[in-house]
Backbone as CSV, one residue per row, in Angstrom:
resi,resn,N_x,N_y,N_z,CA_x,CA_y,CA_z,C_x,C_y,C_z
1,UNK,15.307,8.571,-4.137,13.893,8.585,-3.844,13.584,9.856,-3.052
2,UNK,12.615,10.400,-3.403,12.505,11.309,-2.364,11.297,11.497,-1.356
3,UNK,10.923,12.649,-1.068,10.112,13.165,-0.062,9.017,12.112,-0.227
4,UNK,7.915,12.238,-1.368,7.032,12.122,-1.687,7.041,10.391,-2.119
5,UNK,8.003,10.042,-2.287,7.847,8.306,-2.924,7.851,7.798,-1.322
6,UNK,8.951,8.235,-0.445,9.109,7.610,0.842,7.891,7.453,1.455
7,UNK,6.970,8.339,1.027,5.920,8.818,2.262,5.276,7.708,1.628
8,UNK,4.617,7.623,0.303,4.061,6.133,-0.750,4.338,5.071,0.057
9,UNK,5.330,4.564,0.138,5.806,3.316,0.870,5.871,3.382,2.081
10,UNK,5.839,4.541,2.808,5.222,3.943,4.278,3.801,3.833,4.439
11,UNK,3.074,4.638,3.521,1.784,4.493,2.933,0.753,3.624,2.785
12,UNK,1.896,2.358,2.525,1.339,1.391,1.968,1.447,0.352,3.026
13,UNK,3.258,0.145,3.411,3.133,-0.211,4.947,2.003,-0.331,5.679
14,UNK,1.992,0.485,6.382,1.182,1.088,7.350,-0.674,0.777,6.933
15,UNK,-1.192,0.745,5.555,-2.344,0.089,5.306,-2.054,-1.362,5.374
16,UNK,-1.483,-1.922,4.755,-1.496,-3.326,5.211,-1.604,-3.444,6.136
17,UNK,-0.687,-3.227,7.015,-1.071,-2.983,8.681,-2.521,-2.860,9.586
18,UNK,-2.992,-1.847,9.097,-4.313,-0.672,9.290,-5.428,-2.152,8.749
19,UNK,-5.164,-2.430,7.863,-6.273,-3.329,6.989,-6.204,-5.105,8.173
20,UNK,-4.862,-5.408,8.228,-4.886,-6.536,8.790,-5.502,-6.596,10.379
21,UNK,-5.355,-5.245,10.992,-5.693,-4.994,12.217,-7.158,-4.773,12.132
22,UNK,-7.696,-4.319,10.976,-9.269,-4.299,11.153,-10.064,-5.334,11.019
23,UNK,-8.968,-6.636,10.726,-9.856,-7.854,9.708,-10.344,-8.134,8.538
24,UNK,-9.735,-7.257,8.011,-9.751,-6.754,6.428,-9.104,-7.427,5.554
25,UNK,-9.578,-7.894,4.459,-8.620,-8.890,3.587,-7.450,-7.765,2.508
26,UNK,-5.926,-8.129,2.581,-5.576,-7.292,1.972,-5.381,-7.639,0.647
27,UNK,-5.460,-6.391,-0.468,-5.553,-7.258,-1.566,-5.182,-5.859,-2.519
28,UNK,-5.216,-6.767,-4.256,-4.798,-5.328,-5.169,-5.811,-4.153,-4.819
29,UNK,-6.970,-4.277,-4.363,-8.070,-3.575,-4.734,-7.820,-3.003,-3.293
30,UNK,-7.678,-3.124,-1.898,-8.007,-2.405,-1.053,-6.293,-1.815,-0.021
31,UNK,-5.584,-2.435,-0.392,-4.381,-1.980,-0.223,-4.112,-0.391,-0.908
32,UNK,-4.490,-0.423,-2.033,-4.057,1.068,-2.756,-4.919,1.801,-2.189
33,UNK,-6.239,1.616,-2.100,-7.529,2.577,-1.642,-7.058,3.127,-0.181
34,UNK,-6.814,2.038,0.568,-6.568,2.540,2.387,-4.988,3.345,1.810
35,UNK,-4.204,2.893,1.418,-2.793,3.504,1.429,-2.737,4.930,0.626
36,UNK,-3.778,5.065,-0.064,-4.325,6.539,-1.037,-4.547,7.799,0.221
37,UNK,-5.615,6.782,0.890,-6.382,7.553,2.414,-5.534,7.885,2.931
38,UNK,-4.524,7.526,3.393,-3.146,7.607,4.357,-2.285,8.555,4.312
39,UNK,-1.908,8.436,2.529,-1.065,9.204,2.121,-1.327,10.650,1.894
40,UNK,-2.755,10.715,1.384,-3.134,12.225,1.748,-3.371,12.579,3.334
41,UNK,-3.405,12.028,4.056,-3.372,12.482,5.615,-2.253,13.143,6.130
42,UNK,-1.107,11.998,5.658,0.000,12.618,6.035,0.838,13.365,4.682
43,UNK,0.360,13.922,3.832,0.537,14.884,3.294,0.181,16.410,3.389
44,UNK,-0.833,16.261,4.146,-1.199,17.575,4.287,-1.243,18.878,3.384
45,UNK,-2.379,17.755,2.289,-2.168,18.514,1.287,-1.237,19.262,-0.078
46,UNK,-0.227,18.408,0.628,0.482,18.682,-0.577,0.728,17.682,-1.904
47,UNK,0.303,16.581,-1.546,-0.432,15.730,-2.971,-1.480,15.640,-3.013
48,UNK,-1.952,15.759,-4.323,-3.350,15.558,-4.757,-3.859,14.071,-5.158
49,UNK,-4.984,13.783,-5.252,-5.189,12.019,-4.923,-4.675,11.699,-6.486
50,UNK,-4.743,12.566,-7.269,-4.153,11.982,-8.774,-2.433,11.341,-8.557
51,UNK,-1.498,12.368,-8.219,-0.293,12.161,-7.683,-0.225,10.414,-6.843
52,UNK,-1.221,10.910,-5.760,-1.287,9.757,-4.610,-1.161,8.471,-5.066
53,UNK,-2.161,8.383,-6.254,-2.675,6.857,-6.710,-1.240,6.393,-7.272
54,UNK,-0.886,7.742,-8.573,0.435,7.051,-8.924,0.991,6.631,-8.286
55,UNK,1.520,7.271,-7.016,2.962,6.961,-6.192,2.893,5.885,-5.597
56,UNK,1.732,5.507,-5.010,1.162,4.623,-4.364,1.313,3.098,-4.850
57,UNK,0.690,3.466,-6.556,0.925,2.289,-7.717,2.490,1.905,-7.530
58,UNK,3.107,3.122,-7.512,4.930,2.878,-7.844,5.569,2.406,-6.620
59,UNK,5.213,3.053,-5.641,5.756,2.463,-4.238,5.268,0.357,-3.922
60,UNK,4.137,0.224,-4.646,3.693,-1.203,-4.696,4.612,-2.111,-5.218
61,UNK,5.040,-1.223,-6.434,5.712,-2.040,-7.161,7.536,-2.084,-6.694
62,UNK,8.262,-1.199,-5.998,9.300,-1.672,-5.310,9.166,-1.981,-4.331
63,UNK,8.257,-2.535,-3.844,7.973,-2.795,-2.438,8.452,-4.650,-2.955
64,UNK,7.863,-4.805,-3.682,7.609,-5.850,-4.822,9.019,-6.453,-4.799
65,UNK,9.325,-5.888,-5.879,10.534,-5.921,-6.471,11.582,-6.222,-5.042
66,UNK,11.602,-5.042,-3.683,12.562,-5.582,-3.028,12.444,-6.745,-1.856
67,UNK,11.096,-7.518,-2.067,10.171,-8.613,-1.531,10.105,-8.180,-0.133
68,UNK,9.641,-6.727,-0.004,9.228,-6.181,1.192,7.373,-6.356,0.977
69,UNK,6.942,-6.776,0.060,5.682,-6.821,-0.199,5.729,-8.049,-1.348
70,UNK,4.728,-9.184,-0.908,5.462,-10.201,-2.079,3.655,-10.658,-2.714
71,UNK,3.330,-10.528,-4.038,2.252,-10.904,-4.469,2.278,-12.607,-3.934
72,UNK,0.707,-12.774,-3.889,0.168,-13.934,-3.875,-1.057,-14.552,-5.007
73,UNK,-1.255,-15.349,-5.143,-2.778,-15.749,-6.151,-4.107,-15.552,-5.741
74,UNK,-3.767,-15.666,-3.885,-5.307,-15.344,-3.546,-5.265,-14.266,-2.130
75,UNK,-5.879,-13.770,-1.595,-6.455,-13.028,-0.595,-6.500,-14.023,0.116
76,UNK,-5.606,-12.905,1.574,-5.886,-13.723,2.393,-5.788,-12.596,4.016
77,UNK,-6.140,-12.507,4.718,-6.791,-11.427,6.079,-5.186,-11.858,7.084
78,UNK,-4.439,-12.433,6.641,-3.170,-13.144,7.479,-2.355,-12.431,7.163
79,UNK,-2.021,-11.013,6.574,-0.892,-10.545,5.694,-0.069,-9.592,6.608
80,UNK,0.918,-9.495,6.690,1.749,-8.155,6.384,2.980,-7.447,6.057
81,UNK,2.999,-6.731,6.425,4.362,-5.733,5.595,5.341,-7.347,5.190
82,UNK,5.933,-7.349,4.280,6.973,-8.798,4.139,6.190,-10.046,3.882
83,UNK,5.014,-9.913,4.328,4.321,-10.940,3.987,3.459,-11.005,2.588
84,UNK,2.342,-11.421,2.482,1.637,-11.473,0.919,0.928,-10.490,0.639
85,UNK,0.295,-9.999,-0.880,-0.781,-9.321,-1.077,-1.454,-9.461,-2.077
86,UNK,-2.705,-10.138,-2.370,-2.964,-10.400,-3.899,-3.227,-9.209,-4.442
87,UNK,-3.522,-9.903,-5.599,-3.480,-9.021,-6.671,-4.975,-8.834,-6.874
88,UNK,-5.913,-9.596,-6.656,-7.104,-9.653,-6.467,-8.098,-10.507,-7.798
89,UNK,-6.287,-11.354,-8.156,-6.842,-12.411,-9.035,-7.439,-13.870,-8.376
């Protein structure tokens, strides 16, 4: 993995986080958006939001996979890192 996937997945981390601390429900739809925001911050420009979204998408999905991020059926404002995230079904 490198530079750029690592940064994705703390990315995403760190919005769940960001989202649960604001009172924010986390979910498919606003997890990628805040973790997009993030990831170009601490990129500093060196990804572009096209890049971002992908990595972002891909970092979701081993986050997934290593049930460091585990889907749920519904939204719920109780979430984080290890805990749930819908899908926004």
């Amino acid at each position: 993995m490198d530079y750029i996937d690592e940064l994705a997945e703390k990315s995403v981390k760190e919005a769940v986080k960001s989202l649960v601390a604001k009172g924010k429900p986390c979910h498919g739809g606003s997890v990628p958006i805040e973790a997009v925001s993030i990831m170009m911050k601490y990129g500093h420009g060196r990804v572009s939001e096209t890049i971002a979204c992908a990595k972002i998408d891909d970092a979701i999905k081993r986050l997934r996979e290593r049930e460091e991020l585990e889907s749920s059926a519904r939204a719920t404002t109780q979430l984080g890192v290890g805990e749930q995230i819908s899908d926004g079904s």
